[in-house]
C-alpha positions in Angstrom: 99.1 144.3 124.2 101.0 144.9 121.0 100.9 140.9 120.1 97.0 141.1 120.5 97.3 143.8 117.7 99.3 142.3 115.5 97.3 139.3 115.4 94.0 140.8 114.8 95.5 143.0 111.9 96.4 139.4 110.3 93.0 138.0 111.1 91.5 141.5 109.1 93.9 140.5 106.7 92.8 137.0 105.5 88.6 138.2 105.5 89.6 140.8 102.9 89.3 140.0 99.3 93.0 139.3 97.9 94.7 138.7 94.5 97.0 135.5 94.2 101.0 136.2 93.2 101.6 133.1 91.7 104.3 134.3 88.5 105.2 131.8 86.3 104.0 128.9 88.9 100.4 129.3 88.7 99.5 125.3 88.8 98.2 122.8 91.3 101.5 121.7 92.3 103.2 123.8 91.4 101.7 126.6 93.7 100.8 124.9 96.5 99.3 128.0 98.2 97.4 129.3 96.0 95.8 126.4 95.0 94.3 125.8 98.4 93.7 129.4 99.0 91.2 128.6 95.9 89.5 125.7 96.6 88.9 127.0 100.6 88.6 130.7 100.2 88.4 131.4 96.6 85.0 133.2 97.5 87.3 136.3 98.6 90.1 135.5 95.7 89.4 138.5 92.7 92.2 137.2 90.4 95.9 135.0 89.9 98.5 137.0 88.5 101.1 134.7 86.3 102.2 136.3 82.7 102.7 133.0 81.2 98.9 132.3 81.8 97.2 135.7 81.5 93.7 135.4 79.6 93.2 132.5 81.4 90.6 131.5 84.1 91.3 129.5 87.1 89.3 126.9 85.8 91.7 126.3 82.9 93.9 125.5 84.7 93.3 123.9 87.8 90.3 122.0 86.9 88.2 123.9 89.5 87.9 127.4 90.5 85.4 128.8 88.1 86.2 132.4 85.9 88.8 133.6 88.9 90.7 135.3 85.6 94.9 135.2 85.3 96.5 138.1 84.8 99.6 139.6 83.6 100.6 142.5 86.0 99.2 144.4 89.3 97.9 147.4 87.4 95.4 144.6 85.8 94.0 143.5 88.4 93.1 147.0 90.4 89.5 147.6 88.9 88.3 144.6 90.6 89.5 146.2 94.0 91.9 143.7 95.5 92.7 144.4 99.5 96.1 142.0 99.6 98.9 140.5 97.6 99.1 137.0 98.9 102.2 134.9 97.3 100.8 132.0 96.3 103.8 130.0 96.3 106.1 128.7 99.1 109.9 128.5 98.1 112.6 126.0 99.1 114.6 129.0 99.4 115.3 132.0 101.6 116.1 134.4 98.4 113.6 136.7 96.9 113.2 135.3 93.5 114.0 137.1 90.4 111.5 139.1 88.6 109.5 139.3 91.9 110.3 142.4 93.0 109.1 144.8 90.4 105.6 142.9 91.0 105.1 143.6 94.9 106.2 146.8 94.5 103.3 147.3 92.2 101.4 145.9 94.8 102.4 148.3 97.6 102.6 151.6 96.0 98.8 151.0 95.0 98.0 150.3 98.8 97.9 146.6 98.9 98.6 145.1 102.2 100.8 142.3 101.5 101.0 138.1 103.2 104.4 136.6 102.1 104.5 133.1 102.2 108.4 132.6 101.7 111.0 132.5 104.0 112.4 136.0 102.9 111.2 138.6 104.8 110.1 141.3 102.1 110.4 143.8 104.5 114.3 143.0 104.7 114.5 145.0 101.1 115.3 148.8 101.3 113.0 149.2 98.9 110.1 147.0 100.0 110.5 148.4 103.0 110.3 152.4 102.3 107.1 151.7 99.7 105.3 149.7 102.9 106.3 152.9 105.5 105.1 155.6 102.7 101.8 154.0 102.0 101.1 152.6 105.1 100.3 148.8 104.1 100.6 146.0 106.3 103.2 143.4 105.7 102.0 139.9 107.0 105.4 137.5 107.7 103.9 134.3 108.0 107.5 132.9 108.3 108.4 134.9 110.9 109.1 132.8 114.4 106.5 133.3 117.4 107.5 133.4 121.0 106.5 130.1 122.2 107.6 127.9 125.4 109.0 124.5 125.1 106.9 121.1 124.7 105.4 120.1 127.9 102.9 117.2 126.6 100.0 119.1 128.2 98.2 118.1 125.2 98.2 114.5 126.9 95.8 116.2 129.3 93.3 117.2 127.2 90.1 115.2 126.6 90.3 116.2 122.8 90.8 113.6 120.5 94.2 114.2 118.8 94.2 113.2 114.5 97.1 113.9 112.7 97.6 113.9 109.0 101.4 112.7 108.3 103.0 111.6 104.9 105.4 110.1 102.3 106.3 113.6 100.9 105.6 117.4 101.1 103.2 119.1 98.6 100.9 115.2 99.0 97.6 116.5 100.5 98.5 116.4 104.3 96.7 120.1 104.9 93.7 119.3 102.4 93.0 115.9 104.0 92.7 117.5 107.1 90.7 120.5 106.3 88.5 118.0 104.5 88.6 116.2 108.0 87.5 119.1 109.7 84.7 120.5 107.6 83.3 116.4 107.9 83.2 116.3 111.5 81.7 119.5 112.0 78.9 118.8 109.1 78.0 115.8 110.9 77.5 117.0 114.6 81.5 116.8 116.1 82.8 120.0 117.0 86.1 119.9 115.8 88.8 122.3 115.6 91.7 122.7 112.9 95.5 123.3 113.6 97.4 124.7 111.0 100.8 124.1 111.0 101.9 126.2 107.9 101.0 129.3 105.7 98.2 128.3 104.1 96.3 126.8 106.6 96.9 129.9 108.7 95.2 131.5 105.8 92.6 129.6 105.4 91.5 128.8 108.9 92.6 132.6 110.5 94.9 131.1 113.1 97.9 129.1 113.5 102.0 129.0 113.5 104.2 128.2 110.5 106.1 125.4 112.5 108.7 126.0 109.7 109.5 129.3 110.3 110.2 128.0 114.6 113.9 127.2 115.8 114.2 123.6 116.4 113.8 123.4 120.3 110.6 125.1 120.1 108.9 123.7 117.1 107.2 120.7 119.0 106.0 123.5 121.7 105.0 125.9 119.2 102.8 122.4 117.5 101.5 122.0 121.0 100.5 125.4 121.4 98.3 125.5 118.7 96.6 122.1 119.4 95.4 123.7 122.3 94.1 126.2 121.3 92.5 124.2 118.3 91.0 121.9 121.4 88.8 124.5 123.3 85.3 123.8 123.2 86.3 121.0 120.5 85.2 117.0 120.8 88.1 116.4 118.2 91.5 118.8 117.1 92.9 117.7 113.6 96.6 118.8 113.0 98.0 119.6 109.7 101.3 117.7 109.2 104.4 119.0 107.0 107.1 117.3 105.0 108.0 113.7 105.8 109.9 111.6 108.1 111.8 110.2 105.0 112.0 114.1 103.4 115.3 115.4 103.5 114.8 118.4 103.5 112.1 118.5 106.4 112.1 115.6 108.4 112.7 117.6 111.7 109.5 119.2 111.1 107.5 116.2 110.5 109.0 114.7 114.1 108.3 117.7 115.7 104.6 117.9 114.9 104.4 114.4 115.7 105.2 114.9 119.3 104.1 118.2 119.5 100.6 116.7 118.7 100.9 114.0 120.4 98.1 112.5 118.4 95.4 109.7 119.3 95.3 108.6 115.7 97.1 108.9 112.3 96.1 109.6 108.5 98.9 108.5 106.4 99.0 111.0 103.2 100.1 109.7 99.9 100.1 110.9 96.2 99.0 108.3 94.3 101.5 106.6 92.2 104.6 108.5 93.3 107.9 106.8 93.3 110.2 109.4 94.4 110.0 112.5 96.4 109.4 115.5 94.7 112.8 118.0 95.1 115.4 115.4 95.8 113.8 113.0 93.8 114.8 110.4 96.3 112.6 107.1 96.2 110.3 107.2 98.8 110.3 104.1 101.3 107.2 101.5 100.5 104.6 103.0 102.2 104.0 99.8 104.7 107.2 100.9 105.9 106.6 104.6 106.2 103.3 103.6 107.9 105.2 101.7 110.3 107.9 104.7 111.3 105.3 107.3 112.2 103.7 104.8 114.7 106.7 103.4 115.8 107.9 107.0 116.4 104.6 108.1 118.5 105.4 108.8 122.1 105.7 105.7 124.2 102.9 108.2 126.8 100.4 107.5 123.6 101.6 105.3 120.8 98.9 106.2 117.9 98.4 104.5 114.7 96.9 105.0 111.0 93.6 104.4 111.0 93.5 105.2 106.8 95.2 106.1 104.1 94.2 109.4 102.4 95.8 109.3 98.7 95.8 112.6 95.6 94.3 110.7 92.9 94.7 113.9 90.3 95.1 112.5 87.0 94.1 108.9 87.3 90.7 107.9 86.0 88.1 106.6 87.8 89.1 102.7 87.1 92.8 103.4 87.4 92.3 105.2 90.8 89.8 101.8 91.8 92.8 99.4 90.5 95.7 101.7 92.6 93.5 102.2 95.6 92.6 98.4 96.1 96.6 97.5 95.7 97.3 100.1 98.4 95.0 98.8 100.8 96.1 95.2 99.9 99.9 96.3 100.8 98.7 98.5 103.7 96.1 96.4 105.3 93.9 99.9 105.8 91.6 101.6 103.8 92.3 103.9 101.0 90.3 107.2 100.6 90.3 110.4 98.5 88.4 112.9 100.0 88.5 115.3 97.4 88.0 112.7 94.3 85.1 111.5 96.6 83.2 114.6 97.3 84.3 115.0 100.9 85.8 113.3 103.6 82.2 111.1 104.4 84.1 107.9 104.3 87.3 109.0 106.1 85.4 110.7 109.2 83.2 107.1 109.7 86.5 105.1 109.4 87.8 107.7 112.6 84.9 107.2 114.5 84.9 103.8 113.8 89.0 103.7 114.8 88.4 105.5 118.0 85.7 103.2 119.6 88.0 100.6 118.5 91.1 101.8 120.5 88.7 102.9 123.4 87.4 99.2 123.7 91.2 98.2 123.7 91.7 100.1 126.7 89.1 99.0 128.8 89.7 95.3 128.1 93.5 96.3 128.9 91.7 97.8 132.7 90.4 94.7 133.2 
């Protein structure tokens, strides 16, 4: 009874209108979080908080957004009546950075419920942790680990049809492809359901597991949990990937939600002219190649492969991204789509339809 609890406070927790913690990292890469959170729920966002952009609007700097307005400190923000603190930024990194503290303190001792998005629990500070018990506030820890069984591939017995969005890097467009995906289908008469596999989709959806914050035997059950739950009284269930099979840092992950998912069908996620992963700046694999390992790693129960490739075009013009796009589908063989560049995911959902009648004409000439 005490898990039901807990989880409706979080769902309360993402319908109330929130302020975005995003100091000195308010940017589209550069806080991953928070730039979702404002392109999916920005209707419920009252302001950014990063000093080295106060004054500015949201618009300035992430090209949409509208006048959300950047501001300096907590105490700045209150007449507009924030409910949460979210942390708009993920961290490779289980330390509470520097400079945070004084900020979520702020937050707290004005009655601000806070969401943490980092792998540091903030109630694991003395201090945090008195100013939360005085006030009362809710601390959401997205990170922290869920109880969850093993794997057991009952997702192959669902009659959902299984899309996963996988990748050549984290921080590509994996979770924005798919919401994209999912707001498509739905729009056009599929009933599809989303499953987030990290923090912000969690956010933006209202359920979910941050596969991330799961020890490694349980990740790919903890994946499989939420896809079926994501499947009931769904025609389609798109999963959010993470990371990469080539990241160093979170290959495991990727893997996990690959046979966790156990997907009918792959979107391979790629940021448009990148050469070399982001952290490690390690040069990422040709993406034929990269294509290649995610199918050739899909469960021998239900090999899947990439029906498309869904590329972040930001900063390209419109000719440069037509030049890039047409080499990448020359080298790939598939189709090349931006779903945001394009106005939606039109394209992408009619080349998944398309995919899946394909693959279920396969099958029956196979039966024969």
């Amino acid at each position: 009874m005490e898990e039901d609890v807990d989880q409706l406070n979080h769902a309360e927790l993402v319908d109330k209108n929130f302020v975005l913690f995003a100091e000195g990292c308010f940017g589209l890469f550069t806080s991953k979080i928070a730039a979702s959170l404002i392109r999916y729920r920005g209707d419920r966002c009252v302001a950014v908080i990063d000093s080295r952009k106060a004054g500015h609007t949201v618009q300035d700097v992430l090209g949409y957004g509208g006048a959300i307005p950047i501001v300096g400190r907590v105490e700045h923000v209150l007449p507009l009546r924030p409910e949460v603190m979210v942390i708009g930024k993920g961290l490779h990194s289980a330390e509470l950075p520097s400079g945070w503290k004084p900020h979520l303190l702020a937050a707290v001792r004005n009655g601000l419920h806070l969401i943490n998005s980092i792998h540091y629990r903030l109630t694991d500070d003395p201090d945090i942790a008195r100013a939360v018990r005085a006030q009362g506030v809710t601390v959401w820890e997205t990170k922290d680990s869920p109880t969850v069984p093993l794997n057991r591939a009952r997702v192959l017995d669902l009659d959902t049809w299984v899309i996963h969005t996988c990748g050549s890097d984290s921080n590509i467009g994996k979770k924005t492809a798919a919401l994209q995906i999912w707001h498509e289908a739905n729009r056009t008469g599929t009933p599809t359901g989303f499953a987030a596999t990290g923090q912000t989709g969690m956010l933006i959806s209202g359920h979910g597991i941050a596969v991330d914050g799961v020890p490694g035997d349980f990740m790919a059950g903890a994946v499989e949990h939420v896809v079926m739950e994501a499947a009931a009284g769904n025609e389609w269930v798109v999963v959010e990937g993470q990371g990469s099979l080539n990241h160093i840092g979170f290959s495991g992950v990727a893997l996990a939600i690959l046979h966790g998912a156990l997907p009918h069908a792959l979107v391979f996620c790629h940021r448009l002219g990148a050469e070399r992963t982001k952290v490690w700046e390690t040069p990422i694999i040709p993406i034929p190649e990269l294509i290649r390992m995610n199918e050739e790693l899909t469960v021998f129960e239900r090999p899947a492969e990439v029906a498309a490739v869904s590329v972040n075009s930001v900063g390209f013009s419109e000719e440069d991204y037509r030049r890039e796009a047409e080499k990448l589908e020359a080298d790939t063989g598939l189709p090349v789509v931006d779903p945001v560049r394009e106005g939606g995911a039109a394209r992408l959902v009619d080349i998944l339809r398309a995919h899946r009648q394909r693959t279920a004409d396969r099958q029956l000439v196979r039966q024969r």
